[in-house]
C-alpha positions in Angstrom: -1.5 -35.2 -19.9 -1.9 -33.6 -23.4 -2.0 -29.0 -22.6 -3.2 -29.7 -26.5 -6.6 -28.4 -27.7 -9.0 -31.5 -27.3 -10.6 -32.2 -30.4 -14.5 -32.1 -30.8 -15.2 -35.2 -30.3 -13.3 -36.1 -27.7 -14.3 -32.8 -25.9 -17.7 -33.9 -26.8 -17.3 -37.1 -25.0 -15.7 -35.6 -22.1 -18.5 -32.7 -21.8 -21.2 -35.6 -21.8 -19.8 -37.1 -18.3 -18.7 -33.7 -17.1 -19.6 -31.6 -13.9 -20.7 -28.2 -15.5 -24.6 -27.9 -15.6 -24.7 -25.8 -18.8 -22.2 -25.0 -21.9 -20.6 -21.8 -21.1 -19.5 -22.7 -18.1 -17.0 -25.5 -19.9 -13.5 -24.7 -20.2 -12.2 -26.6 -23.1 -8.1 -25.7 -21.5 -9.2 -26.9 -17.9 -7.6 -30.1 -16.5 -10.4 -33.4 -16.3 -10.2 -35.0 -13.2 -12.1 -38.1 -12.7 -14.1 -38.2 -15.2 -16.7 -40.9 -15.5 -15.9 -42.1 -19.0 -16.5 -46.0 -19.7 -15.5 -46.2 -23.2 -14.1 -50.1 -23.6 -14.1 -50.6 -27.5 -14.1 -54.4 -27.9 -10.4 -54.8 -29.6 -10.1 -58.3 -31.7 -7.1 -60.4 -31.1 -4.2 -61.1 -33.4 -1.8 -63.6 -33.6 1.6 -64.2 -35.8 2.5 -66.8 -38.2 5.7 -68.1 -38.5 6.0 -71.3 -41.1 3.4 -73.7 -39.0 3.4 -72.1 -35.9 1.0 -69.3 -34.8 1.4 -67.4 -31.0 -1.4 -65.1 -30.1 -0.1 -61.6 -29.4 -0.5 -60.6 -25.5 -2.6 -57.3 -24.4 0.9 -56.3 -23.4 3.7 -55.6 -25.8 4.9 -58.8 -27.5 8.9 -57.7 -28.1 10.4 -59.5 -30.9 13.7 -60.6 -31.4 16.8 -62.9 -30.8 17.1 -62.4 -27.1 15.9 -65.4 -24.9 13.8 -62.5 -22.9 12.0 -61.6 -25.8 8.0 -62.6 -25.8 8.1 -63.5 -29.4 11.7 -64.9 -30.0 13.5 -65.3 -33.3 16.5 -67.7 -33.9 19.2 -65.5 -36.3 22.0 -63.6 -36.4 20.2 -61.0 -38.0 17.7 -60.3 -36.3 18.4 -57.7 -33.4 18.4 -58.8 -29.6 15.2 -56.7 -29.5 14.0 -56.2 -32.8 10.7 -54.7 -32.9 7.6 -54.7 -30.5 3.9 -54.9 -31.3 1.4 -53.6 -28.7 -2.6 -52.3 -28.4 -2.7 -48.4 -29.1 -6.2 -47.0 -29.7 -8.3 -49.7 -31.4 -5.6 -51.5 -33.3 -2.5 -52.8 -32.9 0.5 -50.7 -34.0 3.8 -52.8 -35.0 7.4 -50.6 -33.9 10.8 -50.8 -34.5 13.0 -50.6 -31.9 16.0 -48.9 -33.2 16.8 -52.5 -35.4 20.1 -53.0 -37.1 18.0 -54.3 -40.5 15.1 -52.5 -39.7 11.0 -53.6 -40.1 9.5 -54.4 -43.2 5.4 -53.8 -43.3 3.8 -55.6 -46.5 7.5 -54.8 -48.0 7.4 -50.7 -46.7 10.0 -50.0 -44.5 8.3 -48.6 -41.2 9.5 -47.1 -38.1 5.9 -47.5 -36.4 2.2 -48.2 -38.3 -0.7 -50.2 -37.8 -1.4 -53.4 -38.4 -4.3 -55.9 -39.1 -4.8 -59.3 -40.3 -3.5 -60.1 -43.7 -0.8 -58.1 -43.3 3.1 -59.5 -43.4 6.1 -58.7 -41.6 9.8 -59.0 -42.6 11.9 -58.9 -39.3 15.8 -59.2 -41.4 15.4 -62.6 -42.8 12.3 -64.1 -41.3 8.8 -63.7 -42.4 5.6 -63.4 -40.2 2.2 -63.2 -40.7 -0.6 -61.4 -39.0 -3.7 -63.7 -38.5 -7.0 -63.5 -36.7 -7.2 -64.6 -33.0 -10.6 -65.9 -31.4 -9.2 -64.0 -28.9 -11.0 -60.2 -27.7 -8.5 -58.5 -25.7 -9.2 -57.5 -22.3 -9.9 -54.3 -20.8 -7.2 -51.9 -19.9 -6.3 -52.3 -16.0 -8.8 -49.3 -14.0 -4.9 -48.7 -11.9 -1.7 -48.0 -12.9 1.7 -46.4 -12.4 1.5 -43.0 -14.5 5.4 -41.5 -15.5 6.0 -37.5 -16.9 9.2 -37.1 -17.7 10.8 -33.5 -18.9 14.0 -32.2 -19.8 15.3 -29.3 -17.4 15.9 -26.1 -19.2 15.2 -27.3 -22.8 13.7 -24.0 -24.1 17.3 -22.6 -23.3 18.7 -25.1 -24.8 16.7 -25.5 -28.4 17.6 -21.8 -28.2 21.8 -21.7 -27.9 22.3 -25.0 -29.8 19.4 -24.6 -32.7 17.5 -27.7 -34.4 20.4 -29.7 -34.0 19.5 -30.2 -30.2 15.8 -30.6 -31.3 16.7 -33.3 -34.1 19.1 -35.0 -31.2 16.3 -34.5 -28.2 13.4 -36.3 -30.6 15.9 -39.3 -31.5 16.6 -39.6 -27.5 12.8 -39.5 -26.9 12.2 -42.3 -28.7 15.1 -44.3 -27.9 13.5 -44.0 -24.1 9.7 -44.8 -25.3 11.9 -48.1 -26.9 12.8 -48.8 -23.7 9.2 -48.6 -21.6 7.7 -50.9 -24.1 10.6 -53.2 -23.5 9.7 -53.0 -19.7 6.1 -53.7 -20.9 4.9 -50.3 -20.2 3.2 -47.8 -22.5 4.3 -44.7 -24.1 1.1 -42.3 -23.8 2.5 -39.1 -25.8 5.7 -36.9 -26.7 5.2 -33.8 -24.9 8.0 -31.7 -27.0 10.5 -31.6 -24.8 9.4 -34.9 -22.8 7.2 -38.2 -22.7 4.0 -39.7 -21.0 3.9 -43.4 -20.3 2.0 -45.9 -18.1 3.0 -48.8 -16.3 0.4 -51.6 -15.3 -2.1 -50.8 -18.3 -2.0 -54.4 -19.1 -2.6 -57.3 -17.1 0.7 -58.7 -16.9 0.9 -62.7 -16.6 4.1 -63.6 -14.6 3.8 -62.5 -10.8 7.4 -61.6 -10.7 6.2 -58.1 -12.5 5.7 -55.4 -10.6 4.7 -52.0 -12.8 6.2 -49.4 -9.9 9.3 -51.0 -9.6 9.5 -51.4 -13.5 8.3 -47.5 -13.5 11.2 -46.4 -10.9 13.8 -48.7 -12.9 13.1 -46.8 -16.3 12.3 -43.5 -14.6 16.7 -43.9 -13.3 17.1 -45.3 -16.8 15.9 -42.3 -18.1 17.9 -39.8 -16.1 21.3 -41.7 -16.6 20.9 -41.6 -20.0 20.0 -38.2 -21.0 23.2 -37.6 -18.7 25.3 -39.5 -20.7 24.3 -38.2 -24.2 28.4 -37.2 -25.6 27.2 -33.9 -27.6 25.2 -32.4 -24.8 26.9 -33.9 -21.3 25.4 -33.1 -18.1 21.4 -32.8 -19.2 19.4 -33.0 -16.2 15.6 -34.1 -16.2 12.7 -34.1 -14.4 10.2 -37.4 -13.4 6.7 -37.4 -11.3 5.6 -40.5 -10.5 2.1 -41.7 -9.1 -0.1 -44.7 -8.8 -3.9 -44.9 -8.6 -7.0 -44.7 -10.7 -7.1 -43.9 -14.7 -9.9 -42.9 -17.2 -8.4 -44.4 -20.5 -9.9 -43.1 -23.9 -9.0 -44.8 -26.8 -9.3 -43.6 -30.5 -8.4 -45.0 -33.9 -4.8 -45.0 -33.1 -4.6 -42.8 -30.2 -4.7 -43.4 -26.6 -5.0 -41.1 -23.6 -5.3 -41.0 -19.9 -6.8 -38.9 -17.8 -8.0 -38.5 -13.6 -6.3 -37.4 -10.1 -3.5 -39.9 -10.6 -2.1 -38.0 -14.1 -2.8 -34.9 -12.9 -0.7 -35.6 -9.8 2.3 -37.3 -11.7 2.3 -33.6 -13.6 2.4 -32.1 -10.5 5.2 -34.0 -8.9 7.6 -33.6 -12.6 7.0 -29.5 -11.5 7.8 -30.2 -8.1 11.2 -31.2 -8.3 12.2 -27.6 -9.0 10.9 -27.1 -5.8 13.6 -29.7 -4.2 16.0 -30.0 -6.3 15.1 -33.3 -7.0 15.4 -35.5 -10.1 12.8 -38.1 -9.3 9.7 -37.5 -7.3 6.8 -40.4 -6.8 4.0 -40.1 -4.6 3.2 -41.5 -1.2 0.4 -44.1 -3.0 2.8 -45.4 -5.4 5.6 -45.8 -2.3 3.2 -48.0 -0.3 2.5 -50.1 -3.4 6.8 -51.0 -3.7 8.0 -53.9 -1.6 10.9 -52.3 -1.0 11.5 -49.1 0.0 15.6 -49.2 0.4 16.1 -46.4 -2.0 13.3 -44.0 -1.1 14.0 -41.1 1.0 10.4 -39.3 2.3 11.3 -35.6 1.9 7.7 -33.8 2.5 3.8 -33.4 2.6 2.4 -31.3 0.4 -0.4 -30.0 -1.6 -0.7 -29.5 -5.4 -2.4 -27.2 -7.7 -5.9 -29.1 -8.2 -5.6 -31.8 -5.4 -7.3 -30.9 -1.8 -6.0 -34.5 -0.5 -2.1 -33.7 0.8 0.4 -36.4 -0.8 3.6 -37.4 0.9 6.5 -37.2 -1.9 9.4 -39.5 -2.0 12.5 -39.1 -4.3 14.8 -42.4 -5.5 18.4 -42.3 -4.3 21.1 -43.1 -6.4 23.1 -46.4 -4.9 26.2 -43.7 -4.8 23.9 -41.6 -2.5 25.9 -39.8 0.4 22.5 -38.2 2.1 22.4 -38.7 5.6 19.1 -39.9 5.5 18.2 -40.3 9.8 19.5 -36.5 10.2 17.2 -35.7 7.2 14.4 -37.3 9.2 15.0 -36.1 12.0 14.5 -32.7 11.1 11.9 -33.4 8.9 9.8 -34.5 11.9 11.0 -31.2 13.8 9.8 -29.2 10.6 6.4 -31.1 10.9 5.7 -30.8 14.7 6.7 -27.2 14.1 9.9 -27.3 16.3 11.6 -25.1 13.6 14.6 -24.1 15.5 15.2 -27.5 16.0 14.5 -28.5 12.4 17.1 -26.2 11.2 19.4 -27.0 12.9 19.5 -30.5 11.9 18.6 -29.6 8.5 21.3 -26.5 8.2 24.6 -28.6 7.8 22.9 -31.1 4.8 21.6 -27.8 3.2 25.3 -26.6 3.3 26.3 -30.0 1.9 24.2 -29.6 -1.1 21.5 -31.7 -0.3 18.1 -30.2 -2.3 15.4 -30.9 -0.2 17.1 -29.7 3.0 17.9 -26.7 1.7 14.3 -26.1 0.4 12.8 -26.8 3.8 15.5 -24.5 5.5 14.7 -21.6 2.4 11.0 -21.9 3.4 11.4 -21.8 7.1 13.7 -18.6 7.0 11.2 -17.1 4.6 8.9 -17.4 7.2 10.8 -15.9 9.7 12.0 -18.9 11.5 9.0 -20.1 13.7 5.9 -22.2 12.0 2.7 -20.2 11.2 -0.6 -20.3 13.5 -2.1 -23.5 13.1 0.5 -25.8 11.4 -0.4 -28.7 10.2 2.8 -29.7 8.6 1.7 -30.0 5.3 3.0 -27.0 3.0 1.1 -26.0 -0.2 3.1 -25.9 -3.4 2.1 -22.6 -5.6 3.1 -23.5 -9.0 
C-alpha cells in the first residue's frame, strides 16, 4: 500500500465511504481498512489484428511472443520468447515491454510501457498488429486475491555506501521482477522505492490448472533467488508478506490501487520477518487456500499493528532446507500451552543451529524471564 499523500480526489472518494462522523477527525496519513468503495468503471474490450486474424485481449495479461506459452503467440526469430505484455491498469489498457531483444514500437515511438486504445499499431520486431474494438466489456476485478510486498533488506544502507549506481541497478531489478508477475498473470500494483506491490487472482483466470497462491509463492522464491544472485551486489537479502482475502480496488486513468485488511496484513507480514529472521512470511488464510502445504513451516500466532483478529504465519522452505521441522513443532506447541521450560528446551539446540524463528521464540521467552505470563493465550503481539 502507497505511505504516499492520497490525492484529493481519491481522498475525497475514500472520505465519502469512511467511518469518521465529521472532517477533522480524518487522517489523510492513516491506513483504510475495508473501506466500502464500489467503484467498477465499465472498461471496453480490445482485440489485436494481425493480417486477417483478430484475438480479443483477456482481462488478464495477454504476453506476447514466440514461446508456445505465450497467450498471444508470434511465429519469428525475432521476436523474443516473451516479448511484451498488454494488461488492464486503471481504465485503459497499457501495452509493456518485457525487457525485448528489438524492443516495442507504439504508432512507430519506441516504448517501454504506455497506453493504448483502438486505432493504435504495434511493431513487435517484424510483425505488425493492430488494436481494434471488442464487443467485449471486461469484467470486474475479482473481490479476493493473493496480495505480495516485497522489500529489499537494508537498502537505505546500501543506496548510501554504493551511491546512485545501486539506485540505477535496484530500479532495473524492480522491473525485471514486475516482468516476471505479469508473466505469471499477476499484477504489479506500485514500486515502493526500494520494493514492489503486486496481486495475484485480480483477474478471473480461465484454465483451472491456475492457482494465484501458488503462482504468488513461486514468484515470491523467484524474487528472493534473484536479487541474491545479482554479480555486482552478491548476497542481497529481501523481505516478502504474503496474504489472501478481501480487496477494495480503485481504479484511475492509468492507475490502480488496492486497499482493506488483506494489504494491510501483507505489509505487516514483509515487517515481520525481521522479527524471525525469515525471508518469506504468508498468512494462515492464504496457507489454507494452497493444496499443498510440503514447503510451509507454521512458526507462530500473532497480532499485528491494526489487526484485532490473530493470524498464524507460515514461512516457504527452500527444497535445500535442513530445519528439523517436528522438533520445531514440538516446541512450538510447548511455547503455546505455556510449558516454556519445555519449549526451550526443544527449541534451544535449532536456535544454536541458526534457525530464525527458534531463536526468536527462545529471545522472547528469556526476555520474559523464562515462564509464560498470567493468562497466556499463546498468541504474541508484534510491536512494530
Amino acid at each position: 500500500m502507497s505511505t504516499d499523500h492520497l490525492d484529493p480526489d481519491e481522498l475525497a472518494l475514500l472520505a465519502a465511504f469512511s467511518a469518521y462522523e465529521d472532517d477533522n477527525a480524518f487522517d489523510e496519513d492513516a491506513t483504510f481498512i475495508g473501506c466500502a468503495i464500489d467503484v467498477k468503471p465499465r472498461v471496453q474490450g480490445l482485440a489485436l489484428r494481425l493480417g486477417e486474424q483478430v484475438q480479443p485481449l483477456p482481462p488478464s495479461p495477454a504476453i506476447i511472443g514466440r514461446d508456445p506459452t505465450c497467450n498471444v503467440r508470434l511465429d519469428s526469430r525475432s521476436v523474443s520468447r516473451a516479448h511484451a505484455a498488454i494488461y488492464r491498469l486503471g481504465h485503459h489498457y497499457v501495452v509493456r515491454d518485457l525487457h525485448s531483444t528489438n524492443g516495442v514500437l507504439l504508432n512507430q515511438v519506441l516504448v517501454s510501457q504506455a497506453p493504448i486504445r483502438a486505432g493504435d499499431h504495434l511493431q513487435i520486431s517484424d510483425q505488425h498488429l493492430e488494436i481494434v474494438a471488442s464487443a467485449e466489456t471486461l469484467p470486474s476485478y475479482q473481490n479476493q486475491c493473493t496480495v505480495l510486498f516485497f522489500d529489499l533488506s537494508n537498502s537505505t544502507r546500501l543506496i548510501e555506501q554504493h551511491g546512485p549506481s545501486f539506485n540505477h541497478m535496484l530500479q532495473g531489478e524492480l522491473s525485471k521482477l514486475e516482468d516476471r508477475i505479469l508473466q505469471a498473470y499477476g499484477c504489479p500494483i506500485k514500486n515502493l522505492g526500494d520494493g514492489l506491490m503486486a496481486a495475484f487472482g485480480l483477474w478471473p483466470i480461465p484454465s483451472p490448472l491456475y492457482h494465484p497462491g501458488i503462482k504468488a509463492l513461486e514468484i515470491a522464491n523467484t524474487m528472493a533467488q534473484h536479487m541474491a544472485q545479482i554479480p555486482a551486489f552478491p548476497g542481497l537479502h529481501v523481505r516478502i508478506g504474503l496474504s489472501y482475502g478481501p480487496v477494495t480496488p480503485l481504479e484511475k486513468e492509468n492507475h490502480l490501487d488496492l486497499f482493506g485488511d488483506t494489504v494491510n496484513l501483507a505489509a505487516r507480514l514483509e515487517q515481520a520477518n525481521k522479527e524471525y529472521q525469515t525471508g518469506i512470511l504468508l498468512s494462515g488464510e492464504l496457507a489454507d487456500q494452497l493444496p499443498n502445504r510440503q514447503r510451509l513451516q507454521e512458526i507462530d500466532t500473532v497480532r499485528v499493528t491494526g489487526r484485532d483478529t490473530p493470524v498464524t504465519l507460515y514461512t516457504w522452505l527452500p527444497l535445500d532446507s535442513s530445519t528439523d521441522l517436528a522438533t520445531y513443532q514440538a516446541g512450538l506447541a510447548a511455547y503455546r500451552h505455556g510449558s516454556w521450560r519445555e519449549a526451550t528446551a526443544l527449541l534451544s539446540p535449532l536456535s544454536a543451529q541458526g534457525d530464525g524463528p527458534a531463536q526468536a521464540l527462545c529471545q522472547r521467552m528469556e526476555n520474559l524471564g523464562g515462564a509464560a505470563p498470567k493468562r497466556w493465550d499463546g498468541i504474541w503481539q508484534l510491536q512494530k
